[in-house]
C-alpha positions in Angstrom: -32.0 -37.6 -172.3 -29.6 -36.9 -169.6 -30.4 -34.1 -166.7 -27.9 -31.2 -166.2 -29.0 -31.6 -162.8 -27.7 -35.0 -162.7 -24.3 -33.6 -164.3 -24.0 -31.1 -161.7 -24.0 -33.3 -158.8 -21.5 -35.2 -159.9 -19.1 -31.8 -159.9 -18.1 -33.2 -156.8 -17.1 -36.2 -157.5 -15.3 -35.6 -160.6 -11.8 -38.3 -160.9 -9.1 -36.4 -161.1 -6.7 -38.6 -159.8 -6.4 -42.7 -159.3 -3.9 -44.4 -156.8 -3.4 -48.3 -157.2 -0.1 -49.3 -156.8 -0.9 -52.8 -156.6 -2.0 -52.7 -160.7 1.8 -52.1 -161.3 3.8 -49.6 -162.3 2.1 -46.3 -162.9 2.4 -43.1 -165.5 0.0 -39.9 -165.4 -0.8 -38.6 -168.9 -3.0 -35.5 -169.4 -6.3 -37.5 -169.2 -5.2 -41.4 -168.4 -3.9 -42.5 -165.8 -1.8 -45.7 -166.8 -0.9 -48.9 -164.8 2.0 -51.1 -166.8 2.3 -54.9 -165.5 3.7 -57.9 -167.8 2.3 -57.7 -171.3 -0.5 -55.8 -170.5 -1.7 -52.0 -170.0 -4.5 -50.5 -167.6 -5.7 -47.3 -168.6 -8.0 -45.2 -166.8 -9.9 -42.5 -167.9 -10.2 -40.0 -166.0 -12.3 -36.6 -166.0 -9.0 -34.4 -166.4 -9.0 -31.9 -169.1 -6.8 -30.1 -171.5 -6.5 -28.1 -173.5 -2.9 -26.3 -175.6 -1.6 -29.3 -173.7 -2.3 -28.2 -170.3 -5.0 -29.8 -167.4 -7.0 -27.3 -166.6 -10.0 -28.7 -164.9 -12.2 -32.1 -164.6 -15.7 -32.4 -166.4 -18.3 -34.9 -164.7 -18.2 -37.9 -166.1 -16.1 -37.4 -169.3 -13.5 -40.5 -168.4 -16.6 -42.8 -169.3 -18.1 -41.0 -171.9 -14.4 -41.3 -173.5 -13.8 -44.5 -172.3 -16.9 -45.8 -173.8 -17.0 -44.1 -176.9 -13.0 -45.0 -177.6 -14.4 -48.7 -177.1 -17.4 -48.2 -179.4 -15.0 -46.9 -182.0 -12.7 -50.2 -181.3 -15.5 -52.5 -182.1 -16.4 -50.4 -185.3 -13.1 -50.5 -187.0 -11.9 -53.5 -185.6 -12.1 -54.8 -189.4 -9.4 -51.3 -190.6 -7.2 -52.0 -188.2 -6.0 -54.1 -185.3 -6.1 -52.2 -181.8 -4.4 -53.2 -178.4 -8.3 -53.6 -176.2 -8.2 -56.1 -174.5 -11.1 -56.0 -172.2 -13.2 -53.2 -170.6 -14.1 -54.4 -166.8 -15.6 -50.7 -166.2 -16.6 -47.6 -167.8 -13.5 -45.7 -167.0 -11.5 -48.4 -167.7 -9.7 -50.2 -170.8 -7.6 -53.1 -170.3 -4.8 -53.2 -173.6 -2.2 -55.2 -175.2 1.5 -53.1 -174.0 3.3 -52.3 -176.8 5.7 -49.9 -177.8 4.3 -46.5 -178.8 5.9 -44.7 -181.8 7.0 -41.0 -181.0 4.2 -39.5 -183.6 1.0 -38.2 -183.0 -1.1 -38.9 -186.6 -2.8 -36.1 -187.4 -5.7 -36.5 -190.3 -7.6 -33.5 -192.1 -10.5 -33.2 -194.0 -11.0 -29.8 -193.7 -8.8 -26.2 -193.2 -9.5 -25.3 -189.8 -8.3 -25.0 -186.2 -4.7 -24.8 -186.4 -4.1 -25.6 -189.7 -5.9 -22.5 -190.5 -3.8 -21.0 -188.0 -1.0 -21.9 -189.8 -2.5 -21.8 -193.3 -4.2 -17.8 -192.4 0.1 -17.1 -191.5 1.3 -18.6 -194.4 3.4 -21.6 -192.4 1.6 -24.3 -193.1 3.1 -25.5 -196.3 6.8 -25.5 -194.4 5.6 -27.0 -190.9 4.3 -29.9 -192.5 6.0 -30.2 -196.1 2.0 -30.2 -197.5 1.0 -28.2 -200.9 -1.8 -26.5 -199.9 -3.4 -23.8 -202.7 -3.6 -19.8 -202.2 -7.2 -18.6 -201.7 -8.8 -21.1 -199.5 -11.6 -20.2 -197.1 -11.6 -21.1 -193.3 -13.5 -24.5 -192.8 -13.2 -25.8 -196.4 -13.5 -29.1 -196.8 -9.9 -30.3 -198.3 -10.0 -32.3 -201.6 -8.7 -34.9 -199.7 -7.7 -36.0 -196.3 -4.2 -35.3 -195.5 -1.9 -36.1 -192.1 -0.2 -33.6 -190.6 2.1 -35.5 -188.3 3.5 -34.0 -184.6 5.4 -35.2 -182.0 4.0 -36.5 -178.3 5.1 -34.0 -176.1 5.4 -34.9 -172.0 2.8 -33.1 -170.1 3.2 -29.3 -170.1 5.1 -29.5 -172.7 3.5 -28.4 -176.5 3.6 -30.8 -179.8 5.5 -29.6 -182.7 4.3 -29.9 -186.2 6.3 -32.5 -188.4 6.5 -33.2 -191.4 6.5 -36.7 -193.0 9.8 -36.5 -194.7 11.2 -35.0 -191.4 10.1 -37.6 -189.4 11.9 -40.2 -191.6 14.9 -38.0 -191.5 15.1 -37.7 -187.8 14.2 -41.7 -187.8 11.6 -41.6 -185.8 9.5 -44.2 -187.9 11.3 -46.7 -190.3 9.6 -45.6 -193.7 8.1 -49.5 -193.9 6.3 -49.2 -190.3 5.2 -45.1 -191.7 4.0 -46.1 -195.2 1.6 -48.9 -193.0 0.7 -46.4 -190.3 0.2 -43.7 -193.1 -2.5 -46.8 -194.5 -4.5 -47.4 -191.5 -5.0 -43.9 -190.6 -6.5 -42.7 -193.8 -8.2 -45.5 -194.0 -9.6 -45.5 -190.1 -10.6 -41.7 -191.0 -13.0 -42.6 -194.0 -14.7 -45.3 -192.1 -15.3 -42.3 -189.3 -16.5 -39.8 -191.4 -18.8 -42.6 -193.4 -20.6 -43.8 -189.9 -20.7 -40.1 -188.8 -22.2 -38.9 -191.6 -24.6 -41.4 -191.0 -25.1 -40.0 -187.4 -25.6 -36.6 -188.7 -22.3 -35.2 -188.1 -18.8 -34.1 -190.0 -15.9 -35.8 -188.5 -13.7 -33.0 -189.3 -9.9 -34.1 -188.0 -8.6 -36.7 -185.4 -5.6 -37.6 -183.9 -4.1 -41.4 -183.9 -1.5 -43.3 -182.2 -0.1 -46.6 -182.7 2.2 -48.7 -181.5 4.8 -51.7 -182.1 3.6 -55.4 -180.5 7.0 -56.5 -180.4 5.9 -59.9 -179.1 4.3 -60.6 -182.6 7.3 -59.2 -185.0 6.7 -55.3 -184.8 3.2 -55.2 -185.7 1.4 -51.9 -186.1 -1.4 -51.5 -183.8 -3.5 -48.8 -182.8 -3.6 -48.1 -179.3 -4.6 -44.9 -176.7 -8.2 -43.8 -177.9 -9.8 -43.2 -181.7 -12.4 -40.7 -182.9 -13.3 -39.1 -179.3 -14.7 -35.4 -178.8 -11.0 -35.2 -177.2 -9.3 -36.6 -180.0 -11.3 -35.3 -182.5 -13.2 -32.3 -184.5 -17.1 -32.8 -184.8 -18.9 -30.7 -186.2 -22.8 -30.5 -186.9 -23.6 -32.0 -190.5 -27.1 -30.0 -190.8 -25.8 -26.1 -192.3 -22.2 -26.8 -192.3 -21.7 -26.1 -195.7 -24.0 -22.5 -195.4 -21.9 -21.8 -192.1 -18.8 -21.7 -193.8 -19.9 -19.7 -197.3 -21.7 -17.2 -194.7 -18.0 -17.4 -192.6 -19.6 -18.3 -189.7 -18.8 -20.8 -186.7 -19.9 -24.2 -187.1 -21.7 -25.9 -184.6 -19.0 -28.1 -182.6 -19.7 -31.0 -180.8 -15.7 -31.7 -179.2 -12.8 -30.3 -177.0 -12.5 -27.3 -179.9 -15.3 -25.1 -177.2 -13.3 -25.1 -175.1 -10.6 -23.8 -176.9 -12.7 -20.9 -178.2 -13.6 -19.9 -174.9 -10.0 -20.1 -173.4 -9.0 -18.0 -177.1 -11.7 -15.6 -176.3 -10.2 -14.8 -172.7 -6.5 -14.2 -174.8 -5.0 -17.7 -173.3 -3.2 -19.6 -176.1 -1.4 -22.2 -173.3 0.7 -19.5 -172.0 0.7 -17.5 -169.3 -2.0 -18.5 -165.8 -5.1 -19.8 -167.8 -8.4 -18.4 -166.2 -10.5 -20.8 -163.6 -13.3 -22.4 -165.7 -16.8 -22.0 -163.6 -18.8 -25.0 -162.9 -21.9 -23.9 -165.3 -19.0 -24.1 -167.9 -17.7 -27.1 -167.1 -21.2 -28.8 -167.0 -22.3 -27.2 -170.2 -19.0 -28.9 -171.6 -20.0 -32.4 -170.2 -23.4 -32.3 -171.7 -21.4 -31.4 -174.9 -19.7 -34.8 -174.4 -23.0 -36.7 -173.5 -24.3 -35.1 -176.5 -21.5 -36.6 -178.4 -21.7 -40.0 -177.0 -25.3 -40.1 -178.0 -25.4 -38.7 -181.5 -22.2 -41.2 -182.1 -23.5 -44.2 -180.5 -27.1 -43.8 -180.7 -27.6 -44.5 -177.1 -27.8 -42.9 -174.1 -24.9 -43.1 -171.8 -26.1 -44.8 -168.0 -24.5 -42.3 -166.2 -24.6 -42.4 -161.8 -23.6 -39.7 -159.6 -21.5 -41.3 -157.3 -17.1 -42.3 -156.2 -15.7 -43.0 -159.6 -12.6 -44.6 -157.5 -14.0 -46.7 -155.7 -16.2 -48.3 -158.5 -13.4 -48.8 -160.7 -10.7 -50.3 -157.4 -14.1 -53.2 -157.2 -13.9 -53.6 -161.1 -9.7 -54.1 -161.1 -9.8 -56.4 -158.0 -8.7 -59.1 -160.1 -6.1 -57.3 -161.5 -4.2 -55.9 -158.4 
């Protein structure tokens, strides 16, 4: 069992930023931090996080929690679908195959809530994503069946839009061949998470995928950036769910969806000055994410206070 004490010293040395030049050419998303050289990708995690697409803060030690848990998840599905890891030479670090990332977020749902209740509870759902959805539902209901809610990847400050799959083949976006495989592997990525969650104890709810095009081997579809992550992804606590929902109240989260509540319940939505986030916030959020790692994994992360950086610059020397 990690220490919150532990956590706390580290709210000092949080990564919120890397700087190697040498690793080749460089691009700052809202949580990685990516190095581009030849065929290959270096993608650091770092403790930046968002939320209604904008960085608001760093959490100790959440690059490697993520890191390590998108590489866990790798491993698992390895046999669903092909990814672009290569290597992991640190916790904070994945090592991928470049390819070339298709302009679609996938979005799969197994249950109406977050924003599609949002959008469901002010009767747009149905037209932002072309789905059929019935009158009458409850908030939380599990769905009779997982459906994708596509959006685009918006650049950093910028918000995703809802799309919907006939859209997206409109606007050509995706070639309906290179959708209708994409459309394959995520559903079928998503039932292999819920099965090994359920077996942890916990409701994979929704999560986000993106793939990409490794045009060196004829355009195939791989999945790339991170899979099934308390960033990514909706967790919630198996044990109750089902009475929390009749009785209409919250469920017990385990992801990024706290924060949101917290940020919703201080009336910021992504717009306007979001409020500063205290450090007791930000390191009951991280033990959120160790919690996470652990119920997932069924380990505990090895965690050291200590310069992320300069850890991870030893780990890449090879690569600079």
């Amino acid at each position: 069992m990690i220490d919150r004490e532990l956590v706390r010293r580290q709210l000092s040395h949080t990564l919120s930023r890397t700087s190697f030049p040498a690793l080749g050419e460089p691009r700052r998303g809202k949580v990685r931090d990516v190095y581009a050289s030849g065929d290959r990708l270096i993608l650091i995690t770092t403790d930046r996080l968002s939320a209604f697409d904008q960085v608001l803060t760093t959490l100790p030690f959440k690059g490697q929690l993520l890191n390590q848990l998108a590489a866990f998840w790798f491993e698992k599905t390895k046999d669903v679908a092909e990814s672009h890891l290569l290597e992991v030479p640190d916790p904070n670090v994945l090592v991928g195959r470049r390819c070339h990332p298709l302009p679609v977020e996938v979005v799969v749902r197994g249950h109406l809530t977050g924003s599609l209740w949002r959008d469901y509870e002010a009767g747009r759902a149905n037209q932002a994503y072309g789905i059929s959805l019935p009158p009458g539902l409850r908030k939380d209901a599990e769905l009779e069946a997982p459906i994708i809610t596509p959006s685009t990847k918006a650049e950093e400050g910028a918000h995703d839009a809802p799309l919907s799959e006939q859209s997206l083949l409109a606007q050509g976006l995706v070639t309906e061949q290179t959708w209708q495989e994409v459309r394959r592997l995520a559903l079928a990525l998503f039932e292999r998470g819920r099965s090994w969650s359920r077996s942890r104890g916990l409701i994979l709810v929704d999560t986000k995928y993106e793939f990409g095009l490794d045009q060196s081997r004829g355009g195939r579809v791989l999945l790339i950036d991170e899979i099934h992550t308390p960033d990514s992804s909706r967790y919630w606590m198996a044990e109750g769910s089902s009475e929390r929902q009749r009785r209409g109240e919250a469920q017990q989260m385990l992801d990024k969806e706290n924060l949101r509540q917290w940020l919703l319940e201080r009336s910021f939505s992504g717009h306007g000055t979001p409020p500063a986030i205290p450090d007791e916030v930000r390191v009951q959020l991280a033990m959120t994410y160790i919690e996470a790692y652990e119920r997932i994994t069924g380990e505990t992360p090895r965690l050291e206070v200590g310069n992320v950086e300069e850890r991870i610059g030893k780990a890449l020397k090879k690569y600079q």
